[in-house]
mmCIF file of the C-alpha atoms, coordinates in Angstrom:
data_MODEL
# 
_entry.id   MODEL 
# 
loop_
_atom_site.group_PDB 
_atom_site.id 
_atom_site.type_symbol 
_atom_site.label_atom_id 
_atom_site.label_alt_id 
_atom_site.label_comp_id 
_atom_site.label_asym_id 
_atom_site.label_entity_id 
_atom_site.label_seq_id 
_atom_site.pdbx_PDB_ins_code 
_atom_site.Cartn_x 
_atom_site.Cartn_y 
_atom_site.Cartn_z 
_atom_site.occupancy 
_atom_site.B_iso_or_equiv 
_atom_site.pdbx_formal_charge 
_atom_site.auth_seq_id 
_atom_site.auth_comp_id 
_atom_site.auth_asym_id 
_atom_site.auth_atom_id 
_atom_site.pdbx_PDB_model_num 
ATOM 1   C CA . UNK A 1 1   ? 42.367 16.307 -132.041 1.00 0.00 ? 1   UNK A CA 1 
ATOM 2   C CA . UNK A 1 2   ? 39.208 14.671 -132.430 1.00 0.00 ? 2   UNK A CA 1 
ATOM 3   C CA . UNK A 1 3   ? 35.405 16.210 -132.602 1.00 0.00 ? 3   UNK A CA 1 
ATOM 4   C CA . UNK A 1 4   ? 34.578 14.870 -129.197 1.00 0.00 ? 4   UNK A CA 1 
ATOM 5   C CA . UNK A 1 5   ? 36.345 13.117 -126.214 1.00 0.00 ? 5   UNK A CA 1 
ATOM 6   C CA . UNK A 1 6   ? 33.274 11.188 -124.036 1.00 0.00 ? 6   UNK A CA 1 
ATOM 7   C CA . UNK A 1 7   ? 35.537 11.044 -121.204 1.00 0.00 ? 7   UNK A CA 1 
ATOM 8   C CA . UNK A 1 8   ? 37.612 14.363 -121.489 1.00 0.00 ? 8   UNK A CA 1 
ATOM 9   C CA . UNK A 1 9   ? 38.447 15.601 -117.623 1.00 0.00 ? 9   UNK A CA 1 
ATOM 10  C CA . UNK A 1 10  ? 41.030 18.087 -119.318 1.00 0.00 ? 10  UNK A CA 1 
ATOM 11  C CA . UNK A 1 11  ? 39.350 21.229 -117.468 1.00 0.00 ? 11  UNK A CA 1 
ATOM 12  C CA . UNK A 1 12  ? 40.266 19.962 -113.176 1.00 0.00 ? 12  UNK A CA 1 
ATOM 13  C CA . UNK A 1 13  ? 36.767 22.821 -112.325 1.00 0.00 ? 13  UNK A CA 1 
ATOM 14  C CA . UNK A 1 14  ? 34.511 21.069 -114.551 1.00 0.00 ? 14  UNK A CA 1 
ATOM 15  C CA . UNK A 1 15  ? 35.652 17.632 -114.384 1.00 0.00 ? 15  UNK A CA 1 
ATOM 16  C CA . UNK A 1 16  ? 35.244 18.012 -110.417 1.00 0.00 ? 16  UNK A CA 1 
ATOM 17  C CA . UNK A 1 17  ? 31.831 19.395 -111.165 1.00 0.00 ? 17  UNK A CA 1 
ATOM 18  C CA . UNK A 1 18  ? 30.679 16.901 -113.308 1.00 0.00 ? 18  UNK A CA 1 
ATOM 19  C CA . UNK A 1 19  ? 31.608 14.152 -110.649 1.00 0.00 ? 19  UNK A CA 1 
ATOM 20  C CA . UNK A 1 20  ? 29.848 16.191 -107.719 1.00 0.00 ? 20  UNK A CA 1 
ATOM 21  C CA . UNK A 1 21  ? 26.745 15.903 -110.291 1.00 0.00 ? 21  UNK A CA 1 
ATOM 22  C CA . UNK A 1 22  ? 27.143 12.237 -110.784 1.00 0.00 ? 22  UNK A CA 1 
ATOM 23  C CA . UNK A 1 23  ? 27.284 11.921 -107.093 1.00 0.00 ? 23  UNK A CA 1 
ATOM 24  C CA . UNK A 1 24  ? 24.355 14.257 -105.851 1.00 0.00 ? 24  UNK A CA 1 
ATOM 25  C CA . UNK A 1 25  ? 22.522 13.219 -109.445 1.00 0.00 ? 25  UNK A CA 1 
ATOM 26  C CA . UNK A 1 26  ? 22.912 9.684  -110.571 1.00 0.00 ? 26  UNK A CA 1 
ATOM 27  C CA . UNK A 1 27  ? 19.725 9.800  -112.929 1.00 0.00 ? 27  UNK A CA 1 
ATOM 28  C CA . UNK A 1 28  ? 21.505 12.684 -114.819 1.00 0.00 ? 28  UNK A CA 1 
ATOM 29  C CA . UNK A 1 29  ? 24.306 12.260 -117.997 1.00 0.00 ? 29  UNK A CA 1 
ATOM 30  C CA . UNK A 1 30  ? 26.532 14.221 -116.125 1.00 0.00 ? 30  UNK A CA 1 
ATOM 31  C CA . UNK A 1 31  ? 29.474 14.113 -118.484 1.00 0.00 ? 31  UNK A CA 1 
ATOM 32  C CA . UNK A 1 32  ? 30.662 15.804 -121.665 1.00 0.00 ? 32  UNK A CA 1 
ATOM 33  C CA . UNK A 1 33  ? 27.811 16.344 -123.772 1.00 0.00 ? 33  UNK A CA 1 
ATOM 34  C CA . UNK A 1 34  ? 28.453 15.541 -127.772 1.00 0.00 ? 34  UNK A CA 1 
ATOM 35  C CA . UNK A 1 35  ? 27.068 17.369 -130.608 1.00 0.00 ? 35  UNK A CA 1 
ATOM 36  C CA . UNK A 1 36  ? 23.758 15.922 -132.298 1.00 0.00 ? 36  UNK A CA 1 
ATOM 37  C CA . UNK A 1 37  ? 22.446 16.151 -135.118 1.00 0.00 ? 37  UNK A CA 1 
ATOM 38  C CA . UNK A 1 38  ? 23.190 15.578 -139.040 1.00 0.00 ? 38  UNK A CA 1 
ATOM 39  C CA . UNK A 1 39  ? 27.089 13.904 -139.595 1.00 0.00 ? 39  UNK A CA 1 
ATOM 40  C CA . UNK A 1 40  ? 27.370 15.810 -142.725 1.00 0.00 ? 40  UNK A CA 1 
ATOM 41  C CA . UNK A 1 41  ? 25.391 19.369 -142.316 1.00 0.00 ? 41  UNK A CA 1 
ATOM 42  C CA . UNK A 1 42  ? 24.463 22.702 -144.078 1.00 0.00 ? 42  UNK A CA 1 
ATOM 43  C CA . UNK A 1 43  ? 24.198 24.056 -140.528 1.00 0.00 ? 43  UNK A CA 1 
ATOM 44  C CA . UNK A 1 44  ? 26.534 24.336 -137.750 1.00 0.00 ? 44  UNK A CA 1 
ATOM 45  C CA . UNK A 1 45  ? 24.936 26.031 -134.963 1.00 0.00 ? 45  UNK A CA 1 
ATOM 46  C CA . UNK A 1 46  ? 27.210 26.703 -131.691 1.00 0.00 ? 46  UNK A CA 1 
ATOM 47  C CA . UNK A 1 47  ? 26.026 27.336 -128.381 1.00 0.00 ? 47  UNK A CA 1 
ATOM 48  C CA . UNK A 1 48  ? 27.797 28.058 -124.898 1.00 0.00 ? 48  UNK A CA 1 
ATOM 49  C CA . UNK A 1 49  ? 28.048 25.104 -122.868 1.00 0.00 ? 49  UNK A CA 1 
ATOM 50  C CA . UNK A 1 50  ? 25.449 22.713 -121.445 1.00 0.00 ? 50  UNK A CA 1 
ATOM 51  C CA . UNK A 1 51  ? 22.621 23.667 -118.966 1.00 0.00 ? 51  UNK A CA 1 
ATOM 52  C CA . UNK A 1 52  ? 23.026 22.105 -116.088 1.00 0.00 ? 52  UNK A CA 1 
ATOM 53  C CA . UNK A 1 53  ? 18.930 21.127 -115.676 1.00 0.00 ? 53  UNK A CA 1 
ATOM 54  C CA . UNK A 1 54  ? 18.768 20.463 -119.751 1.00 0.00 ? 54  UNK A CA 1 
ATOM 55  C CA . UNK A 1 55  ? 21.787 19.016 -121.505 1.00 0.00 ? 55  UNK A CA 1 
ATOM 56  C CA . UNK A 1 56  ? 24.251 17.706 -118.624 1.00 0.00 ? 56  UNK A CA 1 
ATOM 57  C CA . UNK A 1 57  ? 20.855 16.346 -117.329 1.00 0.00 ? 57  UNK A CA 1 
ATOM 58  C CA . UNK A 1 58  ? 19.574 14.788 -121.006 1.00 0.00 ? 58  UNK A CA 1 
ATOM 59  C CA . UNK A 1 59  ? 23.187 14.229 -122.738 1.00 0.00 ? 59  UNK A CA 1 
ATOM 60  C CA . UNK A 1 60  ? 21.490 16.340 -125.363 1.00 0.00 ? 60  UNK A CA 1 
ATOM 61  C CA . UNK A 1 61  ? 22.512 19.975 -126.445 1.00 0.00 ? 61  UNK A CA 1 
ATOM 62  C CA . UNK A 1 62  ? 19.609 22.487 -125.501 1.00 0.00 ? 62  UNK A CA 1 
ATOM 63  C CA . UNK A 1 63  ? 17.399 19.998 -123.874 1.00 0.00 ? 63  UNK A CA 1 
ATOM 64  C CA . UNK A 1 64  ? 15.115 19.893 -121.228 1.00 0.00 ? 64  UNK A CA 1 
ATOM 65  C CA . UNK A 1 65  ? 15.531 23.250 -120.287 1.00 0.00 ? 65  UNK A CA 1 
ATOM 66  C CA . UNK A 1 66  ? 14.013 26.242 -121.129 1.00 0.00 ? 66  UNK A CA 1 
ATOM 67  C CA . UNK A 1 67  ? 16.791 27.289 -123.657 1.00 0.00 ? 67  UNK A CA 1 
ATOM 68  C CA . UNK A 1 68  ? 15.928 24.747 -126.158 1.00 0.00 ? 68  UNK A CA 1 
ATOM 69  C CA . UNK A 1 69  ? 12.442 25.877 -126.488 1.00 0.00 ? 69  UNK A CA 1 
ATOM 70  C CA . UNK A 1 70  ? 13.027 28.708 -129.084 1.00 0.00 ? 70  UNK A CA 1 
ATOM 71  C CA . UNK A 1 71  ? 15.440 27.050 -130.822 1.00 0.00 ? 71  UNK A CA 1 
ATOM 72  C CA . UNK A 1 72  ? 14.251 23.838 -131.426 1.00 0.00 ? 72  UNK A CA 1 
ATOM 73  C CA . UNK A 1 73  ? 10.679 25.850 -132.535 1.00 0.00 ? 73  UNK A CA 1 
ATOM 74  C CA . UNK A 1 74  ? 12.658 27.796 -135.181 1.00 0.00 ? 74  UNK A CA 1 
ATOM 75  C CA . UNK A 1 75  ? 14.561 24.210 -136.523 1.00 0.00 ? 75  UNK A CA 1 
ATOM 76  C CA . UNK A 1 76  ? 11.529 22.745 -137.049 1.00 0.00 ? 76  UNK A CA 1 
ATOM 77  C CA . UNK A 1 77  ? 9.441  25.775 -138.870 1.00 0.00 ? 77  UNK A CA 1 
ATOM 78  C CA . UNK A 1 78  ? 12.573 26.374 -140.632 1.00 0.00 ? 78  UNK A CA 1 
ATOM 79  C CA . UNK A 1 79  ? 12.828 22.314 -141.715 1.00 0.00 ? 79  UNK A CA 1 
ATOM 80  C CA . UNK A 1 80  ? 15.880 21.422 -140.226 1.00 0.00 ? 80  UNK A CA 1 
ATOM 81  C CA . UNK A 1 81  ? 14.305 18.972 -137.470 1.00 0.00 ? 81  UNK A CA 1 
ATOM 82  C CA . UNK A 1 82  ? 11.342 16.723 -137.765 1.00 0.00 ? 82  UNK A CA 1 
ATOM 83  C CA . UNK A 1 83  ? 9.614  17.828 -134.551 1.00 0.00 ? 83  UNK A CA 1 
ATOM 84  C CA . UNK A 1 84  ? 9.147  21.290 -132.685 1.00 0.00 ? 84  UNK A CA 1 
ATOM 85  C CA . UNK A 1 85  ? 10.421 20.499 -129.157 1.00 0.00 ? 85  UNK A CA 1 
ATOM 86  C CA . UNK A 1 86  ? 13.551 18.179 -127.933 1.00 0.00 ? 86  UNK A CA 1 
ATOM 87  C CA . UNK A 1 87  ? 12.419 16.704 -124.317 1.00 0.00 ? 87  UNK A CA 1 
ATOM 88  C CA . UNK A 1 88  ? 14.298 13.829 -123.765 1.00 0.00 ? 88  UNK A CA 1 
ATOM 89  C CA . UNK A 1 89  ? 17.398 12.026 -125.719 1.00 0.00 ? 89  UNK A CA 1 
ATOM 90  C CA . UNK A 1 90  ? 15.013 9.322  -126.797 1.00 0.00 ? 90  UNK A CA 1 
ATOM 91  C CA . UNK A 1 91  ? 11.996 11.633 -127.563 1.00 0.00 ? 91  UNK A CA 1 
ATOM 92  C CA . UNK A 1 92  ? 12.445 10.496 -131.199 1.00 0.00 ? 92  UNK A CA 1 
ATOM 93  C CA . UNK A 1 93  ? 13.632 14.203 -132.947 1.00 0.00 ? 93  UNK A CA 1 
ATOM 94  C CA . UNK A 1 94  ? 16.095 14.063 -135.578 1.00 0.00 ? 94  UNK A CA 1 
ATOM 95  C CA . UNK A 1 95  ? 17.618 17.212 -137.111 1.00 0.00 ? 95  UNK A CA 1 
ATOM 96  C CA . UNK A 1 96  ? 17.933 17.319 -140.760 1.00 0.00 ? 96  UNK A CA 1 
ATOM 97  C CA . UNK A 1 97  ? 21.079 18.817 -142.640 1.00 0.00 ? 97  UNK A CA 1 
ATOM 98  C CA . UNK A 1 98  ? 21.558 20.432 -138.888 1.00 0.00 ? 98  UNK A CA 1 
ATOM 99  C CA . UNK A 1 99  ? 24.081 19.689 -135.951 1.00 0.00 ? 99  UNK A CA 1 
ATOM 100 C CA . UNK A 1 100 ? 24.194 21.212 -132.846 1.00 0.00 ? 100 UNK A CA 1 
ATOM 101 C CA . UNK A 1 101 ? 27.449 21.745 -130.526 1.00 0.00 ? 101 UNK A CA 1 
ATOM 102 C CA . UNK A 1 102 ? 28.573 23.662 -127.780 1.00 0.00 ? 102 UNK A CA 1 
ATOM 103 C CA . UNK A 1 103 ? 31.786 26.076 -127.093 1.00 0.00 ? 103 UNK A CA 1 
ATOM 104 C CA . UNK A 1 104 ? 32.148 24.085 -124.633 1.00 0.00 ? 104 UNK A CA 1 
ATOM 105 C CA . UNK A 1 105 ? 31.584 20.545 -124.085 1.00 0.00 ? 105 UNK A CA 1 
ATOM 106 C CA . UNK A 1 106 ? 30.790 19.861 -119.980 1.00 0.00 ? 106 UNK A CA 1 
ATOM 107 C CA . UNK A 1 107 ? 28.408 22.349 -118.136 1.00 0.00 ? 107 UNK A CA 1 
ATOM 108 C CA . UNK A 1 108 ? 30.168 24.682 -115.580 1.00 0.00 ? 108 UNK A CA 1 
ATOM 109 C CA . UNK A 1 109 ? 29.412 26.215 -112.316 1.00 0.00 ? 109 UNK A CA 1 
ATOM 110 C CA . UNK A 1 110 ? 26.923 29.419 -112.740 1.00 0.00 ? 110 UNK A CA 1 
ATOM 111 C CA . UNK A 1 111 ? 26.814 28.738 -116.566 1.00 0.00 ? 111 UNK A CA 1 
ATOM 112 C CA . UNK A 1 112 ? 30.085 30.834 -116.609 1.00 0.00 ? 112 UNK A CA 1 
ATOM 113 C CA . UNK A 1 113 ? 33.176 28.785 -117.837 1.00 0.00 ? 113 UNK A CA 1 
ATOM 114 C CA . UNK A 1 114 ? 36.408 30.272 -117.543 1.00 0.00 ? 114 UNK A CA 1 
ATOM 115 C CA . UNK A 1 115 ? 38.684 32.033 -120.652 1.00 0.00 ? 115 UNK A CA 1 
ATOM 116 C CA . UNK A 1 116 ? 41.077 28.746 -119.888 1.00 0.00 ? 116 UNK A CA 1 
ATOM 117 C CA . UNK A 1 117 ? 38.303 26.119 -120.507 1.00 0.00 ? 117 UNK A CA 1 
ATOM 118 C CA . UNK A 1 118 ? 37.001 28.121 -123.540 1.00 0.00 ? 118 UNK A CA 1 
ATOM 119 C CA . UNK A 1 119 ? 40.866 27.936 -124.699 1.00 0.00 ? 119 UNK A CA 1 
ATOM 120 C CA . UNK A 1 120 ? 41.240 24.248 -123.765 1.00 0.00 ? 120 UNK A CA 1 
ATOM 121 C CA . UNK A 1 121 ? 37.782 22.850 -125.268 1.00 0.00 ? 121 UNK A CA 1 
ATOM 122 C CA . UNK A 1 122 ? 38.677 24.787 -128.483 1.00 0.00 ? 122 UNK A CA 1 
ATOM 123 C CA . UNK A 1 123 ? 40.354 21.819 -129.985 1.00 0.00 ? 123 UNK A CA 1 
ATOM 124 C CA . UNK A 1 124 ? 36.920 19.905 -130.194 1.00 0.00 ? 124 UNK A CA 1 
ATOM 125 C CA . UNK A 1 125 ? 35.304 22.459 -131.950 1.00 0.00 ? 125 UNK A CA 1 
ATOM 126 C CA . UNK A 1 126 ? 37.956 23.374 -134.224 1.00 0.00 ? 126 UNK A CA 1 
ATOM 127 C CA . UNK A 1 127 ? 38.097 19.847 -135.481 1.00 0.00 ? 127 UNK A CA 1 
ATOM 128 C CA . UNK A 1 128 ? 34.123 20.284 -135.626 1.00 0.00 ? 128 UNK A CA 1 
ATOM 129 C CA . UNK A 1 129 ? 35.123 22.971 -138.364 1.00 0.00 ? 129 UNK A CA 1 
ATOM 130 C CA . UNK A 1 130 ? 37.486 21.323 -139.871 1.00 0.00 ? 130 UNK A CA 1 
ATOM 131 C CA . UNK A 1 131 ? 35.076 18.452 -140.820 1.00 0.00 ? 131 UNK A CA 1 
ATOM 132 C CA . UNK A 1 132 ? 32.133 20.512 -142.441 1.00 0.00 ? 132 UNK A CA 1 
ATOM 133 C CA . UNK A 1 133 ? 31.204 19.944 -145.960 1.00 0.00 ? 133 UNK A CA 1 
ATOM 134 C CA . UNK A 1 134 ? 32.284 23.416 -147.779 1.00 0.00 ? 134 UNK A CA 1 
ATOM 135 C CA . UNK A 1 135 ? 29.310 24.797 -148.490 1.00 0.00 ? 135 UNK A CA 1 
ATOM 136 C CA . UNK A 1 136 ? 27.896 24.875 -144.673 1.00 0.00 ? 136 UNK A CA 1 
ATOM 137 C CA . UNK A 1 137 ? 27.261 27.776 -142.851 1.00 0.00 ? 137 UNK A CA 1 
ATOM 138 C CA . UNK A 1 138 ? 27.814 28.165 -138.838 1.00 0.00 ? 138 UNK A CA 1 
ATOM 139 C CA . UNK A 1 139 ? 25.332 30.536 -136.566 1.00 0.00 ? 139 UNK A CA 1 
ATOM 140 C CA . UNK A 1 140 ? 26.763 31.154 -133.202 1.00 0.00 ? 140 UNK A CA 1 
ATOM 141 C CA . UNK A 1 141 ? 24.476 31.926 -130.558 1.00 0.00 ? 141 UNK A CA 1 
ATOM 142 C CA . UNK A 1 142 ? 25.940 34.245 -127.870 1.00 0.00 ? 142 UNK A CA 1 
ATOM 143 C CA . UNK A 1 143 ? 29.410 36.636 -128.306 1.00 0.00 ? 143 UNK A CA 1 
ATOM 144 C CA . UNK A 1 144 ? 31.342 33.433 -126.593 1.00 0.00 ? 144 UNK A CA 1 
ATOM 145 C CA . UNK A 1 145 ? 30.126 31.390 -128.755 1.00 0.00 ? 145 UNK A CA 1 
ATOM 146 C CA . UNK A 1 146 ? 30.953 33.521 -131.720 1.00 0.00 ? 146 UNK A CA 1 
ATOM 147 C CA . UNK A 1 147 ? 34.767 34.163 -130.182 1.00 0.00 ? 147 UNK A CA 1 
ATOM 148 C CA . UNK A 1 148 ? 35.137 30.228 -130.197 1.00 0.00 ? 148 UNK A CA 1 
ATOM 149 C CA . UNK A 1 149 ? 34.707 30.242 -133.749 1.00 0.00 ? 149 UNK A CA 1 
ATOM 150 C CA . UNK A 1 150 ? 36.860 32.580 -134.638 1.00 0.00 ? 150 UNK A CA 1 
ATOM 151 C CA . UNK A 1 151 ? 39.347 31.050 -132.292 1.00 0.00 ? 151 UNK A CA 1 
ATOM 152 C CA . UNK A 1 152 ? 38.946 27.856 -133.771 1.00 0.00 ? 152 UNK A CA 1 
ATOM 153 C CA . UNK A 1 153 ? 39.583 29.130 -136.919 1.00 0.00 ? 153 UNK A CA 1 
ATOM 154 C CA . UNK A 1 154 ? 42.590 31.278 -136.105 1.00 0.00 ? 154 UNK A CA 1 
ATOM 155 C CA . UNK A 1 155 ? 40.443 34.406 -136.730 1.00 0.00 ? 155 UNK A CA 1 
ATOM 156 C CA . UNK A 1 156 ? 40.610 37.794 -134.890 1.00 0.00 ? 156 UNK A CA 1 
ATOM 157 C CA . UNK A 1 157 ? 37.407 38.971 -133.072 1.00 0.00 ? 157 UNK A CA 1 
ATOM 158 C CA . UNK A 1 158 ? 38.284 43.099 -133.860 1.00 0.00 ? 158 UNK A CA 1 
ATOM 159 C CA . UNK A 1 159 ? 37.924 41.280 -137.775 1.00 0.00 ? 159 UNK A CA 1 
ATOM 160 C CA . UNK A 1 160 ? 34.760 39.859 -136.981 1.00 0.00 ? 160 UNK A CA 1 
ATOM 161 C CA . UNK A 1 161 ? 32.857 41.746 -134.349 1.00 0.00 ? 161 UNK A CA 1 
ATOM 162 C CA . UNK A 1 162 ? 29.749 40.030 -132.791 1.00 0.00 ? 162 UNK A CA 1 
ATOM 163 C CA . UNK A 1 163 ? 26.216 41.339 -133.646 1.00 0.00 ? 163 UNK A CA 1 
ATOM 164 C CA . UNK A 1 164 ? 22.929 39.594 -133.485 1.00 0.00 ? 164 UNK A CA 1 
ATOM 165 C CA . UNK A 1 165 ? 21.908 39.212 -137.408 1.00 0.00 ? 165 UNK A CA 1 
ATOM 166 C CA . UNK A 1 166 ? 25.492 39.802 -138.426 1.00 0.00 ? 166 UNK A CA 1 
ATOM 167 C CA . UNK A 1 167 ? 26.895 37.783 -141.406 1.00 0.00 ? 167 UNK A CA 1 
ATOM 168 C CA . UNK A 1 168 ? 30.762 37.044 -141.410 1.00 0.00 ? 168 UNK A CA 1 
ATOM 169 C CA . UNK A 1 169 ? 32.165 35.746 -144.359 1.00 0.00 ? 169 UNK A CA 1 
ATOM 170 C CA . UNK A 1 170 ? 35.471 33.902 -143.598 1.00 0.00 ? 170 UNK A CA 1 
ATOM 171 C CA . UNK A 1 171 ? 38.337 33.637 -145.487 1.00 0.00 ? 171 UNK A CA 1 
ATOM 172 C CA . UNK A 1 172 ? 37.247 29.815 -146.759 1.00 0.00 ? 172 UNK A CA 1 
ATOM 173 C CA . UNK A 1 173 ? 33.988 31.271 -147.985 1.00 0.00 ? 173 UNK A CA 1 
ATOM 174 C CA . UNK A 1 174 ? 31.701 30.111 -145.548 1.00 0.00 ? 174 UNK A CA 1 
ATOM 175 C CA . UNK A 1 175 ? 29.859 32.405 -143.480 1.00 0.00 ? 175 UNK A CA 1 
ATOM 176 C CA . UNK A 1 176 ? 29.265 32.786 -140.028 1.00 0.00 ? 176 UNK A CA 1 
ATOM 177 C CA . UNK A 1 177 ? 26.000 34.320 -138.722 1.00 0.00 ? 177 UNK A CA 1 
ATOM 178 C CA . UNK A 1 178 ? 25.505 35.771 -135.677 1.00 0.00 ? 178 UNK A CA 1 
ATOM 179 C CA . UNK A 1 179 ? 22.482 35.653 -133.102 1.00 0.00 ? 179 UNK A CA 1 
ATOM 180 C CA . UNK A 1 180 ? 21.602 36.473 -129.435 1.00 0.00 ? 180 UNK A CA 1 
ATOM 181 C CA . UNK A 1 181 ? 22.022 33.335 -127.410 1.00 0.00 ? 181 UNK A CA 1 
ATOM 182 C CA . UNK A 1 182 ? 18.117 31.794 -126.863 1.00 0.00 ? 182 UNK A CA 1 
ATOM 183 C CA . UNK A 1 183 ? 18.340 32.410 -123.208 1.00 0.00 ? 183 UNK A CA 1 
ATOM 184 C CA . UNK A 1 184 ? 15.650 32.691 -120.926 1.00 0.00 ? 184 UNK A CA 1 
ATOM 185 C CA . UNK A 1 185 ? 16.819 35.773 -119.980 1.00 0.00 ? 185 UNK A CA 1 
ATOM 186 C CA . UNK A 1 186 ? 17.119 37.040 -123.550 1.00 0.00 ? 186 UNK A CA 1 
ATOM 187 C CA . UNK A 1 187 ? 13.767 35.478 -124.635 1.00 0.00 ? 187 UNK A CA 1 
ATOM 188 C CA . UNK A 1 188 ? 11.974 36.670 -121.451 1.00 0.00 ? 188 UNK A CA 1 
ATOM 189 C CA . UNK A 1 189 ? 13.286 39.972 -121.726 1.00 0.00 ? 189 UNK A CA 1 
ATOM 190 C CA . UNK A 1 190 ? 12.412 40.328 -125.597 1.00 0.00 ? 190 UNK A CA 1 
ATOM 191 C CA . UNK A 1 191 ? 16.367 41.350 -126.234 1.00 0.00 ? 191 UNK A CA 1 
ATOM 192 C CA . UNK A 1 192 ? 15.521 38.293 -128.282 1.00 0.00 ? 192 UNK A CA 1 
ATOM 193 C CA . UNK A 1 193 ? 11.647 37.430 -129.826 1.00 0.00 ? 193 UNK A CA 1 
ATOM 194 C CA . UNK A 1 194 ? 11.171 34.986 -132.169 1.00 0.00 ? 194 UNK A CA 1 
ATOM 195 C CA . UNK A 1 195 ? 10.848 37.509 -134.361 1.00 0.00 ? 195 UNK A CA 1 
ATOM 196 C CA . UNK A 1 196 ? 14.383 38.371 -134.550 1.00 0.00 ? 196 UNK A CA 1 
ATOM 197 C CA . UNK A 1 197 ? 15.281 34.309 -134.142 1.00 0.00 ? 197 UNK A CA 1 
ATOM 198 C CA . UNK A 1 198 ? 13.680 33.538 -137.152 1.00 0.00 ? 198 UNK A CA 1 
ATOM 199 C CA . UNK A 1 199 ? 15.091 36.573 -138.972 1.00 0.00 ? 199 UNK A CA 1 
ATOM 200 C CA . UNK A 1 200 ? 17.944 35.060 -138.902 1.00 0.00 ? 200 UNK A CA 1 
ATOM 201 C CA . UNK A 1 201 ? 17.468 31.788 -140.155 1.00 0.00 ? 201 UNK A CA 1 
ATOM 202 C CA . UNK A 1 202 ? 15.699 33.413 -142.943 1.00 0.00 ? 202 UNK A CA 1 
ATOM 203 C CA . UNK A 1 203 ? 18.886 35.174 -143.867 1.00 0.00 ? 203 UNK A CA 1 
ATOM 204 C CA . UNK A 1 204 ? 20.780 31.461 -143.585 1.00 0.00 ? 204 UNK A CA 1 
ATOM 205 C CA . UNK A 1 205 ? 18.029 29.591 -146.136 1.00 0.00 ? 205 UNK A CA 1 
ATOM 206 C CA . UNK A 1 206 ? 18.195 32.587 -148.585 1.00 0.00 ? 206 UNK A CA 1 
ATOM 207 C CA . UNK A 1 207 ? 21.996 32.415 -148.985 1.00 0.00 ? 207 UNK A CA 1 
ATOM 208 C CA . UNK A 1 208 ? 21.820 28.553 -148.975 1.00 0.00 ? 208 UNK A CA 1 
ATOM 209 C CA . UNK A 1 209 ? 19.211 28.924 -151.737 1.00 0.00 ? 209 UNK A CA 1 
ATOM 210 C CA . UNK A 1 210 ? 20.726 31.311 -154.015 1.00 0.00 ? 210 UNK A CA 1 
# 
């Protein structure tokens, strides 16, 4: 299976959805969004799936919506992108020895997709995996997008329980870190600060550098 499919309609909700978009939206990208970022990373960070107001709207993961905002802060302090906020797809911001992806690829209803379109997008991120130089790590924002990993890698979760600031090393070497997703409901609620965020990155660079 490949990394991405720009015109995968292999989940009947969300391809339905996405059309519905493109009708009622026509200015938005309303379609599977694709990772971005650095071909050949250190860092693999996994989200959920797209916003609908940010990514299906920009065709960029975790942007133009609020749950961008802490992340793409944290890339930039922490020298993996050249500028502190991601606005648009042509806002100039490259990420450096970074890529972003999502668990899955096209934004569903309520921000909720179903176990079966978790299962079906899998493939994309599991060739996502397969492709990553040795030595890079993978942060997972949110318990789904932790689970996706470990599916992808035919992992079992009661082996790997999710826990922000958790590191998982897998059975390849690599490690897996784990973080709240950068939600507004987790940032506004301080169940994430930027505190903790950064905390975590931290722990990435320090094993990266030793």
């Amino acid at each position: 299976m490949s990394r991405f499919e720009p015109q995968c309609a292999a989940c009947p909700r969300l391809a339905a959805f996405l059309a519905d978009c493109r009708a009622v939206r026509p200015d938005y990208f309303g379609r599977p969004v694709p990772p971005f970022g650095d071909a050949d990373p250190r860092l693999l960070i996994v989200g959920l799936a797209p916003g609908f107001h940010g990514a299906n709207r920009t065709g960029r993961p975790f942007t133009g919506d609020y749950a961008g905002v802490l992340l793409y802060e944290t890339l930039h302090e922490f020298g993996y992108a050249n500028l502190p906020q991601s606005v648009a797809a042509d806002d100039g911001l490259q990420l450096i020895g970074c890529r972003i992806t999502n668990a899955v690829k096209c934004v569903p209803p309520e921000n909720k997709p179903t176990p079966d379109e978790i299962k079906r997008c899998n493939g994309y991120l599991k060739a996502e995996l397969e492709a990553l130089p040795k030595q890079a790590a993978v942060l997972a924002l949110g318990q789904i997008a932790h689970g996706a990993v470990l599916r992808a890698l035919g992992l079992k979760l009661k082996d790997h329980p999710f826990g922000h600031a958790a590191v998982h090393v897998l059975p390849d070497g690599r490690r897996l870190y784990d973080s709240y997703h950068c939600s507004r409901y987790n940032t506004q609620t301080r169940r994430l600060t930027p505190e903790m965020f950064q905390a975590v990155f931290a722990q990435i660079r320090s094993q990266q550098e030793a």
